[in-house]
N, C-alpha and C positions, 0 to 999 in steps of 0.2 A: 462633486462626487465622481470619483474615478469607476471606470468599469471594466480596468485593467484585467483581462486572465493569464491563465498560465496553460497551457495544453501538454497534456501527457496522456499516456498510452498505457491500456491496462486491459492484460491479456489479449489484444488487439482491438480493444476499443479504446475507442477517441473520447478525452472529457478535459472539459473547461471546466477549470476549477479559479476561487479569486485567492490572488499571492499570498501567500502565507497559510496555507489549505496540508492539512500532514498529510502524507499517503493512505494511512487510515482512514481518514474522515472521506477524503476522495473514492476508494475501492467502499467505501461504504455503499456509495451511492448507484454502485452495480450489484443490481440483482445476483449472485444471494447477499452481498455484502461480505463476504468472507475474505482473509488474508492467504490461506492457507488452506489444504487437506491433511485431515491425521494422518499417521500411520496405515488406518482401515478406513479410511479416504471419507471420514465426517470433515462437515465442513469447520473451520476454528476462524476467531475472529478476536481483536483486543480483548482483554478481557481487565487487565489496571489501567491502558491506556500511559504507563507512565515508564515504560522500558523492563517492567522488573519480571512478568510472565512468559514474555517472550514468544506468545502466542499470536503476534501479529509479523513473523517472518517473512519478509518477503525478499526474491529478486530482484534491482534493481540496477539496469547497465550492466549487468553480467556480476556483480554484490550480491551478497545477502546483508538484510541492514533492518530494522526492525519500524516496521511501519509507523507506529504511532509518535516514532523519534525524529521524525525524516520532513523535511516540508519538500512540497512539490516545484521542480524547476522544470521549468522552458525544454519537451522536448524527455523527456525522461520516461524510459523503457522499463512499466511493471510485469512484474511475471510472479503469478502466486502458484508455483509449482515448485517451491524450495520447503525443503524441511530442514535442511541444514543451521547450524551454531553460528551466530554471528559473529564477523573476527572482530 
């Protein structure tokens, strides 16, 4: 049994997450769990999980990319301060 992680950085904290972990499920795991701030700054968080609400926004390397779409690599810089449209 392997007990491989991945380490990534989310909004300046550190988390061991095991490979194959989406950005979603990872930022879940930080109190409040959220991806994103509305407009009038409620918190938002996946809501299909499967690309199509788009409610899970986030920053990623200097990207916007959609969290719940996204698996976590080695070293990879979240930031959930984007409200921006995914290209």
């Amino acid at each position: 049994m392997s007990t491989a992680t991945v380490q990534i950085h989310a909004d300046g904290v550190r988390l061991q997450v095991v490979p194959g972990t989406s950005v979603a499920a990872a930022l879940a795991q930080v109190p409040p769990g959220r991806t994103r701030s509305s407009v009038t700054g409620q918190p938002r968080a996946p809501l299909c999980g499967m690309g199509v609400c788009h409610e899970c926004r986030v920053r990623i390397d200097g990207r916007t990319h959609l969290a719940c779409q996204t698996l976590c690599t080695e070293g990879m810089q979240v930031h959930t301060d984007t409200g921006g449209p995914c290209p």
